[in-house]
C-alpha positions in Angstrom: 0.0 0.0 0.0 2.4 2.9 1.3 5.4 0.9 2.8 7.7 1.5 0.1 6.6 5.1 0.5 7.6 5.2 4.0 10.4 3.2 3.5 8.7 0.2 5.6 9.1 -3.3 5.4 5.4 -3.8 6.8 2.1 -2.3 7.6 3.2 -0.5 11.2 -0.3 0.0 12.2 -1.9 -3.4 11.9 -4.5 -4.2 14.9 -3.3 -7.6 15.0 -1.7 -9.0 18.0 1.9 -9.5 16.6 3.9 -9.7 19.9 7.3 -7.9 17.9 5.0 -4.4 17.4 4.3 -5.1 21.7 5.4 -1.6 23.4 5.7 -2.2 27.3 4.4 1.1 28.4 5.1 1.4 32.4 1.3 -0.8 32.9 1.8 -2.9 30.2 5.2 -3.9 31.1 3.7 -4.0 34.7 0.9 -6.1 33.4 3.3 -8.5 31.4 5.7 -9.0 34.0 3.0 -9.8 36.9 1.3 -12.6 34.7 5.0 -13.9 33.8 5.1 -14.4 37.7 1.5 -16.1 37.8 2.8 -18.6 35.1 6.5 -18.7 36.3 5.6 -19.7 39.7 2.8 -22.4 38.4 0.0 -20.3 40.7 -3.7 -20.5 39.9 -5.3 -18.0 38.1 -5.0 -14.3 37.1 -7.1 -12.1 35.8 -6.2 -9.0 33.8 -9.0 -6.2 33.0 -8.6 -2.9 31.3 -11.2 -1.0 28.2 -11.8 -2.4 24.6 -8.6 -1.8 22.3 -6.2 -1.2 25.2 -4.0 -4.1 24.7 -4.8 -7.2 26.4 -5.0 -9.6 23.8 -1.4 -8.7 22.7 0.0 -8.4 26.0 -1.4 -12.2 26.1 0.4 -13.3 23.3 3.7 -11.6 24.7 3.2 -13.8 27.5 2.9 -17.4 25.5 6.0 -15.8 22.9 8.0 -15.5 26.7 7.2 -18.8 28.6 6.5 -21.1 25.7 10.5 -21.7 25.3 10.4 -22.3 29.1 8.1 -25.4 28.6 4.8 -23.6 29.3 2.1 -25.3 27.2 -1.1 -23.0 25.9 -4.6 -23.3 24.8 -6.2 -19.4 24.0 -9.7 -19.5 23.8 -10.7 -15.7 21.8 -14.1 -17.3 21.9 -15.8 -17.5 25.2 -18.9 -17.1 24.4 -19.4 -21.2 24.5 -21.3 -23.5 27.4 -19.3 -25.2 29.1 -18.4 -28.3 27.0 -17.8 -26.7 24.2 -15.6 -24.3 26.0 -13.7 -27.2 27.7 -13.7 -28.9 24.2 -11.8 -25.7 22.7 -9.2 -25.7 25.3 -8.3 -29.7 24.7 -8.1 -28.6 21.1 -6.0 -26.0 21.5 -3.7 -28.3 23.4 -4.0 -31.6 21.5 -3.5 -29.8 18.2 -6.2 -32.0 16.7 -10.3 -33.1 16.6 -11.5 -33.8 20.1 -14.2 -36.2 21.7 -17.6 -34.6 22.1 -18.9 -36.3 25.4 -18.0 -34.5 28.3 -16.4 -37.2 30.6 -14.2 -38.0 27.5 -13.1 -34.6 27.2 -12.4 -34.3 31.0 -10.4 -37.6 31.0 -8.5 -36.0 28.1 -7.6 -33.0 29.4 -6.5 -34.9 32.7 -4.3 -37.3 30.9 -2.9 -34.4 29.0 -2.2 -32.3 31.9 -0.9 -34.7 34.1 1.5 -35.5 31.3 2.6 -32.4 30.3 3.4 -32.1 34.4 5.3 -35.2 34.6 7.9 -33.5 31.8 8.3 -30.8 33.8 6.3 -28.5 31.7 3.1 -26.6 32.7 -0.3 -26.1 31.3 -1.6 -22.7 30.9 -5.6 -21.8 30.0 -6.1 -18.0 28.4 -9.3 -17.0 28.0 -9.4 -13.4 26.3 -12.4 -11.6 26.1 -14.1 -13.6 28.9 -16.1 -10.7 30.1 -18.4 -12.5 27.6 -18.8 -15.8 29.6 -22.5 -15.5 30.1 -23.2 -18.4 32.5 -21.7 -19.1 35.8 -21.5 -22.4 35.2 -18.5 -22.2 32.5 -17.0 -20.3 35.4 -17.4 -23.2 37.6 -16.0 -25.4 34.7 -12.8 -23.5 34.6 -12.7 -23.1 38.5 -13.2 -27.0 37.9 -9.6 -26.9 36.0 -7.2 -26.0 38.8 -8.2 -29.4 40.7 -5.7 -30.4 38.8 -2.6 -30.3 41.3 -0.1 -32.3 43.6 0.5 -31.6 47.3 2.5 -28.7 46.0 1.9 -27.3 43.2 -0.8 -26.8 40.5 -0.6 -28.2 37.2 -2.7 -25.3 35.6 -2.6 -21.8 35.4 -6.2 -20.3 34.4 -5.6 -16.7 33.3 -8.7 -14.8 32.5 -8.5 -11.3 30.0 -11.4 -8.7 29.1 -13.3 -5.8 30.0 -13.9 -4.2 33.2 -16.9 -6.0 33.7 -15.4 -9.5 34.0 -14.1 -8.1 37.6 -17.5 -8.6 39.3 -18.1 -11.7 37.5 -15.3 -13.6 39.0 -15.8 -11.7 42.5 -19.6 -13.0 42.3 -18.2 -16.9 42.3 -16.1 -16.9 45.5 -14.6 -20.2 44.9 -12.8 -19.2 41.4 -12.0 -15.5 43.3 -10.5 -17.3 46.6 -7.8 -19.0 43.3 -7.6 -15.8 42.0 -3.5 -14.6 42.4 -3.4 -11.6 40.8 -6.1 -9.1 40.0 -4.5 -6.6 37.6 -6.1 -3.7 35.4 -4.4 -2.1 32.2 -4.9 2.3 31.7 -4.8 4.0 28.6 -1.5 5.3 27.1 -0.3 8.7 28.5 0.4 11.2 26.3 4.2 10.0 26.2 3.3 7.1 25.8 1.5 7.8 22.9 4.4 8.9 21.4 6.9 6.3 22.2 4.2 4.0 20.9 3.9 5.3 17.5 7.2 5.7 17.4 7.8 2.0 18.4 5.7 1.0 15.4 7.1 2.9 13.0 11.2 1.7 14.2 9.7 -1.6 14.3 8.4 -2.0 10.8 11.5 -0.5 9.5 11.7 2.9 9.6 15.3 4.5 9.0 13.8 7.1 12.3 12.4 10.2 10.0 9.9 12.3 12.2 6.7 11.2 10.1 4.4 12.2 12.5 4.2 15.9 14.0 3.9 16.4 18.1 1.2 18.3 17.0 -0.4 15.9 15.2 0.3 13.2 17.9 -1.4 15.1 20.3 -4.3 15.4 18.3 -4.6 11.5 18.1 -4.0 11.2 21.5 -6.8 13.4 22.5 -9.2 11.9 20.0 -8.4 8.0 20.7 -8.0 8.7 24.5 -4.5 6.5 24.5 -6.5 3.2 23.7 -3.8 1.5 21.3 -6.9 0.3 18.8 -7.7 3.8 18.5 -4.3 5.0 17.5 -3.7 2.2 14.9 -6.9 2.7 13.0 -6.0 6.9 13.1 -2.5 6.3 12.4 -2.8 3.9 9.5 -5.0 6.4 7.7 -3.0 9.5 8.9 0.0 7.3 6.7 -2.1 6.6 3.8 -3.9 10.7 3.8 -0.1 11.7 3.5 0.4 9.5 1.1 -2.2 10.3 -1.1 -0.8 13.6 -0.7 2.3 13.6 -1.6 3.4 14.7 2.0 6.6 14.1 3.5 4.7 14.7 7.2 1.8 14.0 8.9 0.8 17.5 9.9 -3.0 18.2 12.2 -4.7 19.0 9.6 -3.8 15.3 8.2 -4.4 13.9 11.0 -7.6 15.6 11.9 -8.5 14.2 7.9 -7.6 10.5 8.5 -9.6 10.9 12.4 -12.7 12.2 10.7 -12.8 9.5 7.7 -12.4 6.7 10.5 -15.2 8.1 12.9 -17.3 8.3 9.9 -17.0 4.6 8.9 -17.8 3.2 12.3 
């Protein structure tokens, strides 16, 4: 599209959760490192909250790209809005790698013989559920609660971490056995206006660029004021900000190209 324009090897502004474009912002990194621990020191469960768009999902897969080479073993569910076999079918799948039974006591016997196994090579199993603020029934709660049974005299063999919106914070509180498991309750803000900066740059130095000022500090400002420092925000306003300037002929992303590219995204949605 505009890469070679920019001189980039890659779209900079992709809302994909690519773990290279991740920029540990002080919560983020904060965020990252406390869920590291949670996995690191095989505890129960953790559950990280913050606003649509503001980076969970990504600061998720930082977490699998960092602990997967230390034997850590995932299933991501992105899909929680399941009952509770079909959400217990999903994780085996996403452990197994392959078509899964379809009774429930199967599935459980599956996922204890996996897990069990994985323990035994000195590995450990780790659930993600993103976007679980959607789990509708308490008793898919229960299910996963069900999941860190799983455990020896010292240890558990699971680590159940649960992603999404503030409103997945009551949800767990209202079933106080999966809250009393609960290690680590930990909520992600929006970007600072320095951060908003060092992100954008990030992304830019990240899909190649040689370091050229594209963007002005006044434009940046202007899309940190209009996406409120939620990263989603800033990569759909940024990506057209690139391809305005483009179209233009600019050298520079200047407010009044910015303002352009905000406008022609908040009219499209």
């Amino acid at each position: 599209m505009y890469e070679e324009y920019w001189n980039l090897r890659e779209l900079p502004f992709e809302n994909t959760p690519d773990p290279k474009f991740f920029y540990a912002s002080e919560r983020h990194n904060e965020a990252l490192s406390r869920l590291q621990y949670v996995v690191r020191q095989r505890k129960a469960c953790g559950v990280l909250t913050g606003v649509y768009g503001c980076g969970k999902t990504l600061i998720l897969h930082a977490l699998r790209k960092s602990t997967e080479p230390e034997g850590c073993r995932f299933s991501v569910v992105n899909n929680p809005r399941l009952d509770d076999l079909g959400l217990l079918r999903f994780i085996l799948r996403g452990l197994v790698g392959q078509e899964v039974p379809s009774d429930k006591a199967d599935v459980l016997m599956a996922l204890q013989t996996y897990i069990e196994g994985v323990a035994q090579d000195g590995k450990h199993t780790v659930i993600a559920v993103d976007e679980a603020h959607a789990i509708m029934s308490n008793e898919v709660f229960e299910e996963l609660r069900l999941l860190l049974n799983f455990h020896t005299e010292t240890r558990f063999l699971v680590t159940l971490l649960l992603a999404g919106q503030p409103e997945l914070q009551p949800k767990v509180e209202s079933n106080k056995q999966l809250n009393q498991r609960v290690n680590l309750h930990y909520h992600i803000d929006a970007f600072s206006a320095e951060d908003t900066t060092r992100y954008i740059k990030h992304r830019l130095s990240t899909a190649g660029d040689g370091g050229e000022e594209v963007f002005t500090p006044e434009a940046i400002d202007l899309l940190h004021r209009y996406s409120g420092g939620i990263p989603r925000w800033l990569n759909h306003f940024c990506h057209m900000s690139l391809l305005a300037a483009y179209t233009k002929n600019a050298r520079h992303i200047t407010p009044e190209i910015a303002e352009e590219a905000v406008q022609s995204v908040k009219g499209s949605v």
